[in-house]
SETI-752208 format. One record per residue: x, y, z of N, C-alpha, C in turn; residue in three letters. Coordinates in steps of 0.05 Angstrom, whole numbers, padded with zeros to 5 digits, always signed. Layout:
XYZXYZXYZAla
...
This chain:
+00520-00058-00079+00503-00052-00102+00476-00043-00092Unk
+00470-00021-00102+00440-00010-00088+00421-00025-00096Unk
+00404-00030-00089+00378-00046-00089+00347-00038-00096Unk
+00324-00034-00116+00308-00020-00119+00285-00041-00131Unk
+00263-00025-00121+00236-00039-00118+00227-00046-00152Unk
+00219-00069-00158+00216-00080-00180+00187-00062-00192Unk
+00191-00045-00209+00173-00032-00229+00158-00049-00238Unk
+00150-00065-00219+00125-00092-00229+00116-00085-00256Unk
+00099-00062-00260+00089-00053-00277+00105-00038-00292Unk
+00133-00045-00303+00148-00032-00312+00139-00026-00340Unk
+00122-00040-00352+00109-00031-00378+00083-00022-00369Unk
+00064-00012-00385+00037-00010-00379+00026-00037-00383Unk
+00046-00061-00388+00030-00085-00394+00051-00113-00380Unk
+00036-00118-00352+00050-00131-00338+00031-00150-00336Unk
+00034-00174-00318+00025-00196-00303+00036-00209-00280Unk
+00018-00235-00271+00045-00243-00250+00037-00276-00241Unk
+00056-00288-00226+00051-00324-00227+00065-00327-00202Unk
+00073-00346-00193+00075-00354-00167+00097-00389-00161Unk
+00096-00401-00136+00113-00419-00132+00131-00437-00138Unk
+00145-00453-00133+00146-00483-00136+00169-00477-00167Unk
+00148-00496-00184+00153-00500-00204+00138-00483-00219Unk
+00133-00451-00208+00115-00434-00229+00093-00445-00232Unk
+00079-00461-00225+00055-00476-00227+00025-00450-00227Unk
+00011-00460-00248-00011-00437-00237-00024-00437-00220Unk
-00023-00452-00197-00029-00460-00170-00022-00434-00151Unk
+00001-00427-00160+00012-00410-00130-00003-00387-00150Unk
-00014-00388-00159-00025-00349-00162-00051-00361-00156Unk
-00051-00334-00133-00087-00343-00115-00097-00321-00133Unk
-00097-00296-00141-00104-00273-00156-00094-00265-00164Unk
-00107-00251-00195-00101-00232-00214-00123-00220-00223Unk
-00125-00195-00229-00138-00179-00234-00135-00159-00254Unk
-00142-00144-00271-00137-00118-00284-00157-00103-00286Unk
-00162-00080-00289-00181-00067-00292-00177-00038-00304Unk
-00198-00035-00317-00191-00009-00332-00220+00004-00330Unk
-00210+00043-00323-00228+00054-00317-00228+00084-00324Unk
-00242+00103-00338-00226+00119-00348-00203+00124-00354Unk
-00188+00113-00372-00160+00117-00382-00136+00106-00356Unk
-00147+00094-00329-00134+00084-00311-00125+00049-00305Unk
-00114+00046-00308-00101+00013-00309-00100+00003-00278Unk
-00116-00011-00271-00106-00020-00242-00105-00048-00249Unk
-00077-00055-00229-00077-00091-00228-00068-00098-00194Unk
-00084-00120-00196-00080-00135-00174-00071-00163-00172Unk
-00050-00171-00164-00041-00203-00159-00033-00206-00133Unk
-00034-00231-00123-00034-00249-00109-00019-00278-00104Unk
+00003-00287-00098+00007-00308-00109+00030-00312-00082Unk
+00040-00347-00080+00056-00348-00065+00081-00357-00074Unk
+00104-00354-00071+00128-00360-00083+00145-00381-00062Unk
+00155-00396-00071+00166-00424-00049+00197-00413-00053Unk
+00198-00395-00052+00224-00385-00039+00232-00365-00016Unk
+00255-00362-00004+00248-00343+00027+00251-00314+00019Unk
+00234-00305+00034+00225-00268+00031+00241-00257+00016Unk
+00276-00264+00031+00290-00244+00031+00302-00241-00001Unk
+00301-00271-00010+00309-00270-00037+00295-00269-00062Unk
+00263-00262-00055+00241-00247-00064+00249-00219-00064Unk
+00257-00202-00044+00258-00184-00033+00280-00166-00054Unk
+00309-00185-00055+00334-00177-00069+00327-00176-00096Unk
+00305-00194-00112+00303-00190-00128+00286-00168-00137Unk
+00264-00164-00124+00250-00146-00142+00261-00121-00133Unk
+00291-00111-00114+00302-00092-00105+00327-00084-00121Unk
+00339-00106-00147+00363-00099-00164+00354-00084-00181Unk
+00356-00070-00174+00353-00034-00190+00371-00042-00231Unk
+00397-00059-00228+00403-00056-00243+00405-00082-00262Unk
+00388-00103-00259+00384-00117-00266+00345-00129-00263Unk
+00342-00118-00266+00305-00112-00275+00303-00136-00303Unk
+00321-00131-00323+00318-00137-00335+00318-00164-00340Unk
+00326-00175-00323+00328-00212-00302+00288-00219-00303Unk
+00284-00196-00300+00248-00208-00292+00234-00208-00316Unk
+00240-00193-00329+00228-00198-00352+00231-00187-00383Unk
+00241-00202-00405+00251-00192-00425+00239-00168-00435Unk
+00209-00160-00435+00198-00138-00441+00218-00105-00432Unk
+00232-00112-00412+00243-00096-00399+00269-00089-00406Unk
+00268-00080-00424+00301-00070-00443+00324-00065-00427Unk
+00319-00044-00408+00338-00025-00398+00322-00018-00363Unk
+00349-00020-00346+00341-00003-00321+00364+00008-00312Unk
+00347+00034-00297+00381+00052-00280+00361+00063-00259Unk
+00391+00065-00242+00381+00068-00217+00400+00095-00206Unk
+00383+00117-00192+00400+00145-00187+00394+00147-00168Unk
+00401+00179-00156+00391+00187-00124+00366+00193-00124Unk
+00348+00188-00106+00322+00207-00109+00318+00224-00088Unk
+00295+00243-00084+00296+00255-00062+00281+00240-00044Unk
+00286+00254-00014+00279+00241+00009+00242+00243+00010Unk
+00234+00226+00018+00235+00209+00036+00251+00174+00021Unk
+00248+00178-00012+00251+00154-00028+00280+00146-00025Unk
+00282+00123-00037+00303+00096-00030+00327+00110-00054Unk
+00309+00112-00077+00329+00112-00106+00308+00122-00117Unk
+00305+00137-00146+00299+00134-00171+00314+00115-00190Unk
+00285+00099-00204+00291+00079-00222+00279+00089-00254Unk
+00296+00083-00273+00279+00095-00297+00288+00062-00308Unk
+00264+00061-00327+00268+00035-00339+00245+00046-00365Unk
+00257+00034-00392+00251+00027-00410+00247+00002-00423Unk
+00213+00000-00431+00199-00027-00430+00185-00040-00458Unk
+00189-00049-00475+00172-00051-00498+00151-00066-00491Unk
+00132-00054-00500+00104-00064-00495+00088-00066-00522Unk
+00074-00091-00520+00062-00105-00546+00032-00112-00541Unk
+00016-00113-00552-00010-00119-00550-00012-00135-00575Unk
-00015-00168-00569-00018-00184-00600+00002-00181-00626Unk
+00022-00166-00625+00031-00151-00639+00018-00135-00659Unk
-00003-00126-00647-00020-00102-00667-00003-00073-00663Unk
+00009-00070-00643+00011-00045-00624+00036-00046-00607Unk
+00051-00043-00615+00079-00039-00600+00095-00010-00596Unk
+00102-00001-00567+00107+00016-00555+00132+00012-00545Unk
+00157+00021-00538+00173+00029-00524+00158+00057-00498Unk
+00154+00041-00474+00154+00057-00449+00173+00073-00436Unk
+00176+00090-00424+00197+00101-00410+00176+00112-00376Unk
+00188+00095-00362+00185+00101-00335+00200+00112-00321Unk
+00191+00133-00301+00215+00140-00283+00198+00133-00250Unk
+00212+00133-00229+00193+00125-00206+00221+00128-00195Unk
+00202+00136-00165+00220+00142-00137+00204+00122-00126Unk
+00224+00102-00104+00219+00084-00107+00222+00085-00068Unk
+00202+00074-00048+00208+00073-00018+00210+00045-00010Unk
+00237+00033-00002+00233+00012+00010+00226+00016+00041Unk
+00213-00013+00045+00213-00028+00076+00216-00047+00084Unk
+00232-00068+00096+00228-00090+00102+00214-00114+00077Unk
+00193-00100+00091+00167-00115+00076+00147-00106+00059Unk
+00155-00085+00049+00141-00066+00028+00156-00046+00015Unk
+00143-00045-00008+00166-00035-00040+00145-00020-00038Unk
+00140+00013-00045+00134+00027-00053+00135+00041-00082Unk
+00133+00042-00104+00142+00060-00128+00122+00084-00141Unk
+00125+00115-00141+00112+00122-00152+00123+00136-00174Unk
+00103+00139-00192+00122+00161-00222+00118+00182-00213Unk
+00147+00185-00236+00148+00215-00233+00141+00221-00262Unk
+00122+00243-00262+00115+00242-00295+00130+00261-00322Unk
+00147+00282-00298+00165+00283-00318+00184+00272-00332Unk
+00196+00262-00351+00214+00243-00369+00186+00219-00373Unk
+00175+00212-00359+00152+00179-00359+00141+00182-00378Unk
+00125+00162-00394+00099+00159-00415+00076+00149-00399Unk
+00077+00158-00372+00056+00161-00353+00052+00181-00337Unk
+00030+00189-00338+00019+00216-00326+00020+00209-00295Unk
+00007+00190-00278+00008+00188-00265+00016+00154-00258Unk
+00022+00143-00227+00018+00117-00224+00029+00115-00193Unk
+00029+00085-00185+00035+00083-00163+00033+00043-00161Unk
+00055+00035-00151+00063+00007-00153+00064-00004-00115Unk
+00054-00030-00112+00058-00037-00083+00065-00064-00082Unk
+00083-00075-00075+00093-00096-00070+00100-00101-00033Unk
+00076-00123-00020+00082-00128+00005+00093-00166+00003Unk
+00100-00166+00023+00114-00192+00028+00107-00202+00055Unk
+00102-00226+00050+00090-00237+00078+00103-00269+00082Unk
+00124-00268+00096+00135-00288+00094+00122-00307+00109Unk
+00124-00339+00095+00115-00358+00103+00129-00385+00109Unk
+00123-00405+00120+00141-00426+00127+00149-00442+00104Unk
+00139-00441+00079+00151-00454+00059+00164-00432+00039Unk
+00157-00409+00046+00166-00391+00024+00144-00362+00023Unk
+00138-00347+00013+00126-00323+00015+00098-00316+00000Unk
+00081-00297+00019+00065-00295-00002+00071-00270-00008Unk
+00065-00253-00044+00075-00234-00051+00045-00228-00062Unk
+00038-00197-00047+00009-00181-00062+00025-00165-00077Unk
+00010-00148-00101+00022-00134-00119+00005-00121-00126Unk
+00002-00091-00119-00024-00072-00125-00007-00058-00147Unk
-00019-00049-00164-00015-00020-00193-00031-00002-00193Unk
-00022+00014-00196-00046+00035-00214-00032+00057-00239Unk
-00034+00049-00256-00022+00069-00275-00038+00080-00299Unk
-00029+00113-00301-00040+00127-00320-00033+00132-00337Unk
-00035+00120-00372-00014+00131-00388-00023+00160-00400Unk
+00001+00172-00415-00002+00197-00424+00007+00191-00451Unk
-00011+00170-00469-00016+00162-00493-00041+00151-00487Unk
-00057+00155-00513-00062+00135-00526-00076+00111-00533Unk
-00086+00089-00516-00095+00067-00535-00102+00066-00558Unk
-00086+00051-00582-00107+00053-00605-00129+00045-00593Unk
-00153+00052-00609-00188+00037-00593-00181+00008-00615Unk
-00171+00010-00632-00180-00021-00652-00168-00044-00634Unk
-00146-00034-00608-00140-00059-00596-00160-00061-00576Unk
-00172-00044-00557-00196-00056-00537-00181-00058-00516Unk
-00201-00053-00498-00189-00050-00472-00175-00088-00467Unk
-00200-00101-00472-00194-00137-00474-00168-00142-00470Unk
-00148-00130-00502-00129-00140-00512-00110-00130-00489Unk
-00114-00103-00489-00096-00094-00460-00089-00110-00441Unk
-00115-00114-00427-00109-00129-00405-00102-00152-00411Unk
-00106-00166-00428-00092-00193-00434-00063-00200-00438Unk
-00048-00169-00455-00023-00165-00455-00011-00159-00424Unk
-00031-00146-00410-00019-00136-00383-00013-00168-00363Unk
-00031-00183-00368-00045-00201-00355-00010-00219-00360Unk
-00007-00226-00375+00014-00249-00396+00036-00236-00389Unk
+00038-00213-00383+00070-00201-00379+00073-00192-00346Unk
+00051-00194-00338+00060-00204-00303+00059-00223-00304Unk
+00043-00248-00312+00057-00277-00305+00089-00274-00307Unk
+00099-00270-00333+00117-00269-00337+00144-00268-00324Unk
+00137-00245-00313+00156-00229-00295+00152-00242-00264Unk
+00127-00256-00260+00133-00275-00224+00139-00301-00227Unk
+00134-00301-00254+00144-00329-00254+00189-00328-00257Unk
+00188-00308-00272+00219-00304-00269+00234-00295-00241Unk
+00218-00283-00230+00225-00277-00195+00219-00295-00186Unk
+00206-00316-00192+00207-00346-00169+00234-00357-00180Unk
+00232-00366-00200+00257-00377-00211+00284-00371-00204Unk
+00285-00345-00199+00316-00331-00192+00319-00326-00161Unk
+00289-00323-00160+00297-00322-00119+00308-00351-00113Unk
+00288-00366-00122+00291-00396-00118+00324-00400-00116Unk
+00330-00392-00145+00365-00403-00154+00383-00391-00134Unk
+00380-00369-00125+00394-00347-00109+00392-00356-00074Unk
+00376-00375-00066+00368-00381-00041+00387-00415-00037Unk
């Protein structure tokens, strides 16, 4: 079964959490930021499970939808070289429920070892531009996982939600999603 780098940011509104028992302990950082119409996020966190089954998870191309319910739908095709696969995934995204979106992502996706690559492609996407980084740094109890974003949508914000609410929805739906990749690496190890 082919294997593809977890669209962390598979919505424009992700988050992320960390070890153990998901505890908010293992997330050393999170971040969001918004800057001209640009979304960057940054997390940090350590997961008490081993690399590799960190690794398998955020690499099931066809089961994405394991990480996080937001995430409707994923497929996984050929992409061109130098990339691993193209992954398209479709994501509903909610802000408070003021503002709900169905996303459509597409991204060529480069694995390594120890680093997930993803960038869009903006034709078919409801992103103009973006680019996703997942490194892995394995450790003696389990891994630390950084998680850089940067994505550009090609919508939209209503302004009555604020950038605030954004990042708060972004913020809540990466916890989300590392807290469900601890849980399943965990189970899988």
């Amino acid at each position: 079964m082919r294997r593809h780098l977890l669209t962390l940011v598979t919505c424009l509104f992700a988050a992320l959490l960390g070890p153990g028992h998901a505890a908010a302990e293992s997330l050393l950082a999170l971040d969001v930021q918004h800057d001209d119409g640009r979304y960057r996020l940054r997390a940090d966190m350590e997961i008490a499970a081993p690399a590799a089954a960190v690794r398998e998870r955020l690499t099931d191309y066809a089961n994405l939808t394991a990480l996080n319910p937001a995430i409707r739908r994923s497929s996984v095709e050929a992409a061109p070289a130098p990339f691993s696969a193209r992954v398209t995934t479709l994501v509903e995204a909610c802000v408070e429920q003021l503002f709900c979106r169905t996303l459509r992502r597409v991204e060529d996706v480069q694995e390594a070892p120890q680093r997930l690559v993803a960038v869009i492609v903006p034709e078919g996407s409801d992103f103009r531009a973006g680019r996703t980084e997942w490194r892995l740094y394995p450790q003696p109890d389990g891994v630390r996982v950084a998680y850089r974003a940067e994505l550009t949508p090609a919508f939209s914000v209503p302004p009555v939600l604020g950038t605030a609410l954004v990042k708060q929805g972004m913020a809540r739906e990466l916890r989300r999603l590392l807290q469900n990749l601890e849980r399943l690496a965990l189970a899988d190890s």
